[in-house]
C-alpha positions in Angstrom: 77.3 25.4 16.7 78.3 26.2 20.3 76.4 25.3 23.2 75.1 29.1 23.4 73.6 29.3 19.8 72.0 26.4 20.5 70.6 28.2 23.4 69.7 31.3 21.8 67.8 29.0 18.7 66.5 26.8 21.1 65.0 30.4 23.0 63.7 31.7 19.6 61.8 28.7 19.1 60.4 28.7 22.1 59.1 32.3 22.1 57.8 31.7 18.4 56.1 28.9 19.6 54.4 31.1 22.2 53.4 34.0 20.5 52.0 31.6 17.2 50.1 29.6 20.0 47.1 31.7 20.5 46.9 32.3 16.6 46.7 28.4 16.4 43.9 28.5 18.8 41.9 31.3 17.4 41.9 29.3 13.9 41.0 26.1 15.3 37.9 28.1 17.2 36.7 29.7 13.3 35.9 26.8 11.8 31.8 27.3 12.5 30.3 24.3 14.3 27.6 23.4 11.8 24.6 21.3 13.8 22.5 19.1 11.9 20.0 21.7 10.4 22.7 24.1 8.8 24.5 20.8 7.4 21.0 19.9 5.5 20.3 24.0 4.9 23.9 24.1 3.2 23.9 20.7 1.2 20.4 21.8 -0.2 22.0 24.8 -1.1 25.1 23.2 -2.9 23.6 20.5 -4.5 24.0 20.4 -8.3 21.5 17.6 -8.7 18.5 20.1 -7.0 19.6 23.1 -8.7 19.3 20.9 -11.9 15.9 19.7 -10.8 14.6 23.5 -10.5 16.1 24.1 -14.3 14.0 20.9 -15.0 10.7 22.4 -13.9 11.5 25.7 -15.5 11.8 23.9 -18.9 8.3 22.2 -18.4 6.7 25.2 -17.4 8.4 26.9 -20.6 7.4 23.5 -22.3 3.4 24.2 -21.4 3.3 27.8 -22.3 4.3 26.7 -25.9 1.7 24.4 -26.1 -0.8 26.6 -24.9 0.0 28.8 -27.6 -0.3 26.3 -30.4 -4.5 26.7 -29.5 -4.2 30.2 -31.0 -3.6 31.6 -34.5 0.0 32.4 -36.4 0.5 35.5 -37.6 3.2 35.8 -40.4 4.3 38.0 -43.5 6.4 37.7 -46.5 7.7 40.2 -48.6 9.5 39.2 -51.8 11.2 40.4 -55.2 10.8 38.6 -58.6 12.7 38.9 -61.5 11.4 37.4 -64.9 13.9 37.7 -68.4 11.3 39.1 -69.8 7.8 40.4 -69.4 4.4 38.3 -69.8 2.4 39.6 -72.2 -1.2 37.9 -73.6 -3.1 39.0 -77.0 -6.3 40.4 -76.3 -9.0 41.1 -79.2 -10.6 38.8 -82.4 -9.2 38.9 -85.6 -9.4 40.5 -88.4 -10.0 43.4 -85.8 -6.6 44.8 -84.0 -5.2 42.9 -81.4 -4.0 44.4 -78.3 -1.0 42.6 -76.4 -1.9 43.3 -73.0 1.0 43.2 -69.9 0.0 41.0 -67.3 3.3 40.0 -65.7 5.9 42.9 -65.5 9.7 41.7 -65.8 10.1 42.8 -62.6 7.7 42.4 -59.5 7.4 43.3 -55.9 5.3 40.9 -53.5 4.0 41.6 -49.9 1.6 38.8 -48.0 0.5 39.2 -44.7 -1.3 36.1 -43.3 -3.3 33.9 -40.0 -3.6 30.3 -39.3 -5.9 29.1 -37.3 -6.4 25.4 -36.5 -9.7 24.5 -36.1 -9.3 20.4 -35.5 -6.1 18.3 -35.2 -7.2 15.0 -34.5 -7.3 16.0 -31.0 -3.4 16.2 -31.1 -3.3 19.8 -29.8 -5.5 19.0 -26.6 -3.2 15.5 -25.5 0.1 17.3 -26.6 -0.6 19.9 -24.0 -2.3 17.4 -21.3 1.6 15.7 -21.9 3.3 18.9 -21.3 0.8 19.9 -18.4 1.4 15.8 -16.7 5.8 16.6 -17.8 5.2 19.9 -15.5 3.7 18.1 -12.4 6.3 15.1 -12.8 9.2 17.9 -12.6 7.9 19.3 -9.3 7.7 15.8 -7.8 11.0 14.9 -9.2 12.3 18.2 -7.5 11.0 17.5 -4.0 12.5 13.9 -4.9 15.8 15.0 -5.4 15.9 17.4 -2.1 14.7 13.8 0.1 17.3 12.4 -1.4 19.9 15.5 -0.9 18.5 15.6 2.4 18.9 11.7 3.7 22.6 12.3 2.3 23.4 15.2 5.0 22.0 13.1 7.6 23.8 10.0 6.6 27.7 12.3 6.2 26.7 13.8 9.0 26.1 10.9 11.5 28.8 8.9 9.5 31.7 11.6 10.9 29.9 11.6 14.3 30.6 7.7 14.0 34.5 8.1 12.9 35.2 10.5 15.2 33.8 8.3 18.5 35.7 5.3 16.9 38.8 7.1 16.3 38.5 8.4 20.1 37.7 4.8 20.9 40.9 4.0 19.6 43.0 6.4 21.1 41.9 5.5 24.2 43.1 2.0 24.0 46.4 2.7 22.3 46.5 4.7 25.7 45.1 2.4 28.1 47.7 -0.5 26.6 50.4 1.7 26.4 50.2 2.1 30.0 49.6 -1.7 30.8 52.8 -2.1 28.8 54.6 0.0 31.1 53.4 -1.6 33.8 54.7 -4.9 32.4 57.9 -3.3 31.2 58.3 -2.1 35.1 57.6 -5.0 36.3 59.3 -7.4 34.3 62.9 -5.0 34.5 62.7 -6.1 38.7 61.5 -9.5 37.9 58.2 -9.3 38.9 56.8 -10.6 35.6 58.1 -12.8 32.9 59.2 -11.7 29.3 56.3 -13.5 27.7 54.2 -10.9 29.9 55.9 -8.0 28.0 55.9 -8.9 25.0 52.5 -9.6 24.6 51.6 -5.9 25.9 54.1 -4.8 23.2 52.3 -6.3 20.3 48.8 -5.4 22.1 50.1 -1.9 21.5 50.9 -2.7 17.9 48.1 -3.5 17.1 46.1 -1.1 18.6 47.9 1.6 16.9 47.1 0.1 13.7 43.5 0.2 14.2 44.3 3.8 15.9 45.4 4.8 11.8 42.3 2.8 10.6 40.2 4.7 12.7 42.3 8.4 11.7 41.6 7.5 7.7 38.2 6.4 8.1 37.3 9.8 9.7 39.3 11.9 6.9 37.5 9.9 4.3 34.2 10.6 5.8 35.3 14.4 6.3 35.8 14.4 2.8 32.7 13.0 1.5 30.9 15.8 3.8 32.9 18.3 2.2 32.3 17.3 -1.0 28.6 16.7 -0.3 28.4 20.6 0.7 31.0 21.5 -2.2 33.8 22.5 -0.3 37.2 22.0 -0.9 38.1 18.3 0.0 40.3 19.9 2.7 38.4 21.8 4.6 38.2 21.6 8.0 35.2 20.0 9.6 33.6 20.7 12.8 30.0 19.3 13.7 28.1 19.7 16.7 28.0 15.5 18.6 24.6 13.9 18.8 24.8 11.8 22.0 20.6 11.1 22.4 18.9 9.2 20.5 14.6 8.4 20.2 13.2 5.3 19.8 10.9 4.4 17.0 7.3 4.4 18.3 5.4 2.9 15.3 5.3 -0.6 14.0 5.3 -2.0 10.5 2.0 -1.9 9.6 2.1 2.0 10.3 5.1 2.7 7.8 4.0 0.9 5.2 0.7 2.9 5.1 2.3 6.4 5.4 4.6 4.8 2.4 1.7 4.6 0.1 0.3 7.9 1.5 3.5 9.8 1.0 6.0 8.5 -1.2 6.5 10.4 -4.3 7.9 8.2 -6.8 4.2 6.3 -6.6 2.8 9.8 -8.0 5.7 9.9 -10.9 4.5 6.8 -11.9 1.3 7.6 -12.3 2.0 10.6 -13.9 4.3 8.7 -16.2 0.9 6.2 -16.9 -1.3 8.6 -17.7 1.8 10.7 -20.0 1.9 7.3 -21.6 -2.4 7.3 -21.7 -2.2 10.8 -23.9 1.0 9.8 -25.8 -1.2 6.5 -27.2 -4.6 9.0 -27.9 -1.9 11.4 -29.7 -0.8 8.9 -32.0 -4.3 8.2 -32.8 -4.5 11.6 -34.8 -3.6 10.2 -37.7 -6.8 8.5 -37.9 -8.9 12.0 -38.5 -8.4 14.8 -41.3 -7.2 18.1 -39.9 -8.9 21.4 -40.8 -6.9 24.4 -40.4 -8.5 28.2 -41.7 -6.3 30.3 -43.0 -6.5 34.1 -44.3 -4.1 36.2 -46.9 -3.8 40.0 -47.7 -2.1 40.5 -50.8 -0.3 43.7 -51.9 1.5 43.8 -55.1 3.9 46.4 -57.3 6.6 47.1 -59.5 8.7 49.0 -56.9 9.5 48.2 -53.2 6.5 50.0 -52.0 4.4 47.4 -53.6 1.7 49.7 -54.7 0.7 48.7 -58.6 2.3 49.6 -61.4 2.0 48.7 -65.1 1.1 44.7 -65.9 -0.6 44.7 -61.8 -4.2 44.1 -62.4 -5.0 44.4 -58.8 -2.5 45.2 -56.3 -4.4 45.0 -52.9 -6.8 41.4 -52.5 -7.5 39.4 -49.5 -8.2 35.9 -49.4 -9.7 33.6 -46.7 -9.9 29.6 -47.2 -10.6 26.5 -44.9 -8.6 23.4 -46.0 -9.1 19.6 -44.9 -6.5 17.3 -45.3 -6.3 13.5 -44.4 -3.7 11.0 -45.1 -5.5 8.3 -44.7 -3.2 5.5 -46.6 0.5 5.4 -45.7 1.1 1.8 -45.1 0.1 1.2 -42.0 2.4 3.7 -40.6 -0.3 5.1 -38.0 -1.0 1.2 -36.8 2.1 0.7 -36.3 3.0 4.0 -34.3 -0.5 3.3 -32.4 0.6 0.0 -31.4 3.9 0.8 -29.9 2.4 3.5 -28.4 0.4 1.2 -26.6 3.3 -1.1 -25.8 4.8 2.0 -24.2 1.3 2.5 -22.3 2.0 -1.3 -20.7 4.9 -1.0 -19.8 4.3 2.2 -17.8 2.0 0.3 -15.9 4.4 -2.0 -15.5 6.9 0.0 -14.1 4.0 1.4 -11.9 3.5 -2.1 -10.4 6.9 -2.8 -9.9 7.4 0.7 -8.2 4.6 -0.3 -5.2 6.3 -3.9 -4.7 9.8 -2.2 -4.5 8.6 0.3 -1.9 7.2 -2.1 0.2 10.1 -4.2 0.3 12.4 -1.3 1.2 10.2 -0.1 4.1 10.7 -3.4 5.5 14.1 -3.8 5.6 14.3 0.2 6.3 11.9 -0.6 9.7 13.8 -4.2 10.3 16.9 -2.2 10.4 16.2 0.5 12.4 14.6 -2.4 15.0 17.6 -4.0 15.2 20.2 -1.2 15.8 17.8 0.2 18.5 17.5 -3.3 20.2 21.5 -2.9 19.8 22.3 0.2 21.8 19.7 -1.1 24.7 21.5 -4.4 25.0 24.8 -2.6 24.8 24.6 0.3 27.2 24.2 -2.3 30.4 27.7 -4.3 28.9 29.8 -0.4 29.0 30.0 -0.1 32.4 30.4 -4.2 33.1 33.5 -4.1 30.9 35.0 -1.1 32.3 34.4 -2.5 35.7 35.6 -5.7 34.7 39.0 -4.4 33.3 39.3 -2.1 36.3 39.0 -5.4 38.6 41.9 -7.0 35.9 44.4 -4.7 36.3 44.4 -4.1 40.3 44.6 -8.0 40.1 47.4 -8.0 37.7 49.2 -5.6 39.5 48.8 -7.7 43.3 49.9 -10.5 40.7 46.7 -12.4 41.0 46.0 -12.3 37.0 48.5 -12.4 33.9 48.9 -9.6 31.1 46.7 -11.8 28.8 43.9 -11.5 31.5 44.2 -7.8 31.0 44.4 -7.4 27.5 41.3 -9.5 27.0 39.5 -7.1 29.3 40.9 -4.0 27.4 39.9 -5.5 23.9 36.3 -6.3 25.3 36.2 -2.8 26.6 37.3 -1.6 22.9 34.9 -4.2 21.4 32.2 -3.0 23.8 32.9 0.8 23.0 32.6 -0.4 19.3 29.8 -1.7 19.2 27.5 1.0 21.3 29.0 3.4 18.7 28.2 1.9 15.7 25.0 0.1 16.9 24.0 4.4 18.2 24.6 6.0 14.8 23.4 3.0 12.7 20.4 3.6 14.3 20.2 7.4 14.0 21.1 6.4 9.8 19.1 3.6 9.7 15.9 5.6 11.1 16.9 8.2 8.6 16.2 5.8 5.6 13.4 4.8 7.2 12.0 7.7 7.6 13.4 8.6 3.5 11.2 5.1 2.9 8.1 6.3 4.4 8.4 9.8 2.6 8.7 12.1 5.6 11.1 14.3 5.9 11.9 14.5 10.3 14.8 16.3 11.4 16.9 13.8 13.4 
């Protein structure tokens, strides 16, 4: 290639580069900025587990209507065909005098039954089978708003976790930055013998490290990216742009405070209740067994030689009704009732159980939720007053270094205390904004912070 294609490629680029630049621009500006609302508005709206939770209630609301209707007569009808190999027939009359074979069953016959049930007692089974479906209905709802806490302390917790990524990230960019310079200085330095080798190479592998954590840092924040796509179901890919969250509020109540709103408000104390008194009913259904039923019952008959069912030869009567009350108790089976009784009841103990163990559980986590949040907010106070110490104090380092008054070491140790400094106010600041999110997930309220 001669020196003037290479010019004229060299142009082309150039001008491509140009004109593609503001196209560049204008996609990075259309990925939408989503701010902490919209990310919680659009995970709700994604989430699999809520819309699966919805479904849930719509099954035990279907669940109750059909065991409303079990309080209310069936309704049925049969029609049928019979077909005999040969006619019934019965003698009618006293000898000596003539005897009459009469036809009472025709070879072939036509049947047609129309009929109601009614049950009139069950053993009080029909009452605590719907009381169960009526308690399943009220658990779904809870479980529902259960599921969008939970969908809701995830958005906060992706959300604050790429706000964290990204400041580290920057963090480390900065330093591979700020060393890289301080290397040049030292290379400078060291080329007019200013500096000894020693000085240099220790910048260099200051700088190799630093890019290290610098590709840490990069992968941690397209993880977390990631996991936000995913938690709004997005392709893994996506770009992601969220608004920065530089404030923070401190936590005004104390202990005492959360764990009472925590029995006041957290929702998985009403499942279990519900789930005690499901258990209650499911031990007083088994207990049914115990009583006769009595169901009333009532037939109209129609029957014929032809498909009309309408009489016919051999059909005494072809139109009756019938209406009969029937009892019925089973009351031997081998202890099978006692025994379904008793584990019933077993079931009724551990429920309460459970219930117990629930309350202790929820205290515990408020506590460490609240002890937490303390401690990351005591963090970022303590913190904030070392920022502007360390970047003071490696300011100071490097004027020194450069009147040759301190060594390189001197100044990489105040560059890592900067970075460690930096570090630390960034985790301690979003730790606290996730750690208060828990908290507040703990004390079942659900605050937009």
């Amino acid at each position: 290639m001669t020196r003037t294609q290479l010019q004229r490629l060299l142009s082309s680029i150039t001008i491509g580069l140009i004109i593609s630049y503001p196209v560049f621009i204008f996609a990075q500006d259309a990925v939408e900025k989503l701010n902490l609302e919209q990310t919680i508005e659009a995970a709700l709206k994604a989430n699999l587990g809520l819309q699966i939770s919805k479904e849930e209630v719509k099954a035990a609301q279907s669940t109750k209507s059909a065991r409303t209707t079990e309080f209310l007569p069936t309704l049925s009808a049969r029609y049928n065909y019979i077909y005999r190999n040969k006619p019934t027939k019965q003698s009618l009359g006293v000898p000596p005098a003539q005897v009459v074979d009469v036809l009472v069953n025709p070879d072939e016959e036509y049947n047609f039954q129309t009929s109601f049930s009614q049950p009139i007692f069950t053993g009080f089974a029909l009452i605590n089978q719907y009381k169960i479906a009526s308690l399943g209905l009220d658990a779904a709802e809870i479980i529902e708003k259960l599921t969008r806490q939970d969908v809701v302390l995830d958005a906060k917790n992706a959300y604050y976790s790429i706000l964290k990524a990204q400041k580290l990230m920057q963090v480390a960019e900065d330093t591979v930055k700020q060393i890289t310079s301080q290397k040049d200085v030292a290379e400078n330095m060291y080329q007019v013998g200013m500096s000894p080798l020693n000085d240099l190479l220790q910048s260099q592998v200051q700088l190799a490290n630093a890019k290290q954590e610098l590709i840490s840092a990069q992968n941690n924040l397209e993880i977390v990216k990631s996991q936000f796509n995913t938690l709004l179901r997005r392709p893994v890919n996506d770009p992601v742009a969220i608004a920065d969250i530089l404030d923070y509020t401190p936590f005004e109540y104390d202990i005492n405070y959360c764990l009472t709103q925590a029995q006041e408000n957290r929702l998985e104390i009403q499942v279990a209740e519900l789930e005690v008194q499901i258990a209650e009913r499911d031990y007083k259904l088994s207990q049914r067994d115990y009583f006769p039923s009595i169901d009333l019952t009532g037939t109209y008959h129609r029957r014929g030689t032809d498909w009309d069912v309408d009489g016919g030869k051999g059909i005494g009567d072809s139109r009756f009704w019938d209406i009969q009350a029937t009892a019925r108790w089973d009351f031997w089976e081998w202890g099978r009732t006692r025994y379904g009784v008793k584990e019933k009841l077993s079931r009724l103990s551990q429920a309460e159980s459970r219930q117990e163990e629930i309350l202790d559980n929820i205290e515990l986590e408020v506590k460490q939720a609240y002890l937490r949040t303390k401690e990351s907010e005591k963090n970022i106070t303590t913190i904030e007053k070392a920022i502007e110490q360390a970047k003071e104090n490696l300011r100071i380092t490097e004027e020194r270094y450069k009147e040759q008054v301190s060594t390189t070491t001197d100044v990489l140790v105040a560059q890592t205390l900067l970075t460690q400094t930096m570090t630390n106010y960034y985790n301690a600041l979003y730790d606290f904004k996730i750690a208060k999110a828990i908290l507040y997930r703990a004390i079942g309220q659900e605050v937009l912070e």
